[in-house]
ZADO-1210 file (C-alpha; in nm, 4 decimals, padded with zeros to 6 digits):
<atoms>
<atom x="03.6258" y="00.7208" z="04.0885" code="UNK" pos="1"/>
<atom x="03.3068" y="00.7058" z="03.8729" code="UNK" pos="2"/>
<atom x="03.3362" y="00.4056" z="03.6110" code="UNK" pos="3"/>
<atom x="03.1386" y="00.4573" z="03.2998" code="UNK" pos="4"/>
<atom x="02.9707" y="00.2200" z="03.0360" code="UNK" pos="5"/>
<atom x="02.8502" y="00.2949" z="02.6973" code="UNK" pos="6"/>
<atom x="02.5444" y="00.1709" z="02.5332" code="UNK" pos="7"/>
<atom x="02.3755" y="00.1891" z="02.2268" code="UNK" pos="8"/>
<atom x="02.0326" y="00.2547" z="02.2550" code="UNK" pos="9"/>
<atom x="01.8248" y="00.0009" z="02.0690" code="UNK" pos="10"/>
<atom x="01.5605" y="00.2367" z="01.9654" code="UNK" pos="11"/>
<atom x="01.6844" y="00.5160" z="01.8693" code="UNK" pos="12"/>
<atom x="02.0111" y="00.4117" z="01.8308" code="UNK" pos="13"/>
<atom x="02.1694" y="00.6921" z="02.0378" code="UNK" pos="14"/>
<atom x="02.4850" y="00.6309" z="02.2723" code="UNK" pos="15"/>
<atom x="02.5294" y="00.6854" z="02.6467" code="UNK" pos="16"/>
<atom x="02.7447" y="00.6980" z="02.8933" code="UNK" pos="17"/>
<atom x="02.6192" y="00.5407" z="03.1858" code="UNK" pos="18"/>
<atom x="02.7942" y="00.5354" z="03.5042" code="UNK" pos="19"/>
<atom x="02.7923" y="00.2282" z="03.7049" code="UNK" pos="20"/>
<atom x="02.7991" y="00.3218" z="04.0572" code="UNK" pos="21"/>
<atom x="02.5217" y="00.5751" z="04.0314" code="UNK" pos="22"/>
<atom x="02.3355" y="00.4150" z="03.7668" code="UNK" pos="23"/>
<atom x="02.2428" y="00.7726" z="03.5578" code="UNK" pos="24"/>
<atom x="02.3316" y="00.8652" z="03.2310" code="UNK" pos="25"/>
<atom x="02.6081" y="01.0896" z="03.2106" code="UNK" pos="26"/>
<atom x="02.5917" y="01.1959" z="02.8544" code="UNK" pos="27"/>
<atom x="02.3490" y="01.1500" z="02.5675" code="UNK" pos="28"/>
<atom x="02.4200" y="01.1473" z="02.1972" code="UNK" pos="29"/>
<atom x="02.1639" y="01.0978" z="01.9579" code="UNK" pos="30"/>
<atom x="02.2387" y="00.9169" z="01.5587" code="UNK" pos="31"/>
<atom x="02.2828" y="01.1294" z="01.3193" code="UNK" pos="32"/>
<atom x="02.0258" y="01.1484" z="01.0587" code="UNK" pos="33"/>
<atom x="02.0535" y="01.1596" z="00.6964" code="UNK" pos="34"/>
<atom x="01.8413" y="01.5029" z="00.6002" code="UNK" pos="35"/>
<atom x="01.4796" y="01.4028" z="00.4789" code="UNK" pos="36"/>
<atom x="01.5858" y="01.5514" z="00.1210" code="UNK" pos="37"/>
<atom x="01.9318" y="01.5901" z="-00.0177" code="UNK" pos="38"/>
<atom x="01.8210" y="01.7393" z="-00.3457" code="UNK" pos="39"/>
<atom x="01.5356" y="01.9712" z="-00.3823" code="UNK" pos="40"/>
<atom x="01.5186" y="01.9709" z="-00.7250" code="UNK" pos="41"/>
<atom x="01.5243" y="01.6036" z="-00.7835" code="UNK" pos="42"/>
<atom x="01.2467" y="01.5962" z="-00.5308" code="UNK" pos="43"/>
<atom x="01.0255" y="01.7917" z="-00.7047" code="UNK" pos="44"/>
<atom x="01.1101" y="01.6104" z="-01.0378" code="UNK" pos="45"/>
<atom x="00.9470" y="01.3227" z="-00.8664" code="UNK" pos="46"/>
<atom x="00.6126" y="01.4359" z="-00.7508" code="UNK" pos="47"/>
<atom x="00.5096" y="01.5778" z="-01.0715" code="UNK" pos="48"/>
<atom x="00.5864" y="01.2566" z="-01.2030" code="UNK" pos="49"/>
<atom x="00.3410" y="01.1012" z="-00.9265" code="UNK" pos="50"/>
<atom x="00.0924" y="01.3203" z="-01.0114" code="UNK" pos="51"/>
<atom x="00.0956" y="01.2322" z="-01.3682" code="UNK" pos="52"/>
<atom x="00.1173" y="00.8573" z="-01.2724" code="UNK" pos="53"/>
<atom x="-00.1740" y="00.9445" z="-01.0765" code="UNK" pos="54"/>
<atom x="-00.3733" y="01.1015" z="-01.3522" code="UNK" pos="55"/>
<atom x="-00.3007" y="00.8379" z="-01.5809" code="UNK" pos="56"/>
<atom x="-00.4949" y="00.5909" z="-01.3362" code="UNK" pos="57"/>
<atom x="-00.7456" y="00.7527" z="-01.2314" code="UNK" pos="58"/>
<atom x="-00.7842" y="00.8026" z="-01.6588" code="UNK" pos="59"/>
<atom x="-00.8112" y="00.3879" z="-01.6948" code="UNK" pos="60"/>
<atom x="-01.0125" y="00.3498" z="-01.3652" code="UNK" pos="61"/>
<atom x="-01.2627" y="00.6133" z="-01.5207" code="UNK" pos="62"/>
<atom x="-01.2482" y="00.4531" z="-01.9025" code="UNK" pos="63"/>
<atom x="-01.3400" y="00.0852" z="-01.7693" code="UNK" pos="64"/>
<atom x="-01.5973" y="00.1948" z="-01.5562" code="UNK" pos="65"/>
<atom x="-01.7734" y="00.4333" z="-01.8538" code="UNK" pos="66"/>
<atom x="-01.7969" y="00.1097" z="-02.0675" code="UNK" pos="67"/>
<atom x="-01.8710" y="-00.1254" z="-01.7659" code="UNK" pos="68"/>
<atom x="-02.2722" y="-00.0621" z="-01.8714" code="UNK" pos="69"/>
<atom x="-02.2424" y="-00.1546" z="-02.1872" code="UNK" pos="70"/>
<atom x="-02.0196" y="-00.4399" z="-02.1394" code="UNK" pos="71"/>
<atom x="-02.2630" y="-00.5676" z="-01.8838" code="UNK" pos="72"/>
<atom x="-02.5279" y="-00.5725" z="-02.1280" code="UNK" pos="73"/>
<atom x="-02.3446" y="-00.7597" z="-02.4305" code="UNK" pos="74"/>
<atom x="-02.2903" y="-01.0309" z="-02.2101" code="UNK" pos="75"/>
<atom x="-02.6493" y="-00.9942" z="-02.0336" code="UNK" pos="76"/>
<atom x="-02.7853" y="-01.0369" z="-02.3948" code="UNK" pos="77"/>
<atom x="-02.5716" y="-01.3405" z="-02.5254" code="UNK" pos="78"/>
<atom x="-02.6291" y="-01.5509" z="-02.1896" code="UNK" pos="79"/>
<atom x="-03.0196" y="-01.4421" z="-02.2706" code="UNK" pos="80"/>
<atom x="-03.0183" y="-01.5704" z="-02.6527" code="UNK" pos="81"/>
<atom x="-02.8335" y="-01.8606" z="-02.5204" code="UNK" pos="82"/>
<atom x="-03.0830" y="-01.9956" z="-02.2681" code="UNK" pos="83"/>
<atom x="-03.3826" y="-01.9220" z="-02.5498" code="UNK" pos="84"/>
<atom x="-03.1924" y="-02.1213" z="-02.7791" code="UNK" pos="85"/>
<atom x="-03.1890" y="-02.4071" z="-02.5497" code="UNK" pos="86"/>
<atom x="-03.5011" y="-02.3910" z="-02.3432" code="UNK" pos="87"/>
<atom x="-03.4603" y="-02.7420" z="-02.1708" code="UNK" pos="88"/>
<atom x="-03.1757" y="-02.6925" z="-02.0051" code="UNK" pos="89"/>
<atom x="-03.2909" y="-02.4196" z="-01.7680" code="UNK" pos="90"/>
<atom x="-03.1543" y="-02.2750" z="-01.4717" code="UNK" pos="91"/>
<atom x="-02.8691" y="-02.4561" z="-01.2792" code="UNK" pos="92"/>
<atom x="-02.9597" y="-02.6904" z="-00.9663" code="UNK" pos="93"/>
<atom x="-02.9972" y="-02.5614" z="-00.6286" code="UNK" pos="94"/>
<atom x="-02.7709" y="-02.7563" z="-00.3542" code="UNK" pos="95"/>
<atom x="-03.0681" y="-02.9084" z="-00.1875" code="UNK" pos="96"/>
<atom x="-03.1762" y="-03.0425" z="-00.4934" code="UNK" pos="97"/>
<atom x="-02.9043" y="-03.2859" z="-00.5795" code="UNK" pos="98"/>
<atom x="-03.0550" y="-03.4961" z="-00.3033" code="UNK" pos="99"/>
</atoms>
């Protein structure tokens, strides 16, 4: 008389029927799964909205980094009239020179 024991697997989530004298599985049934994409349209609704999101950053990323030279220079040329309007205070102190 074979006695049988069922598991759920706790990777897959599958169930078994084990039985206990022999120790072998006896039957094997494996979750169902919910299908990758219920509705195709919907699906493809979404990736041409990723693509635009995608355009639209890549759009900003490209805008800050055309004005990045100039914006490096405006502030290049007020830190410059700044020190020449104060000549004394020079550069800041090295670490080792606080001693």
């Amino acid at each position: 008389m074979a006695k049988l024991m069922e598991l759920t697997c706790p990777c897959c989530e599958a169930k078994l029927k084990v039985d206990i004298v022999t120790e072998s599985v006896i039957t094997y049934e494996e979750k169902k799964k919910a299908p990758p994409i219920e509705d195709f349209a919907k699906a493809v609704q979404n990736l041409k909205g990723e693509a635009a999101k995608r355009e639209e950053a890549f759009q900003r990323s490209f805008q800050a980094n055309k004005n990045q030279g100039e914006v490096l220079n405006r502030k290049f040329d007020e830190l410059l009239k700044q020190a020449k309007a104060d000549p004394k205070k020079g550069p800041p102190k090295k670490p080792f020179e606080f001693d």
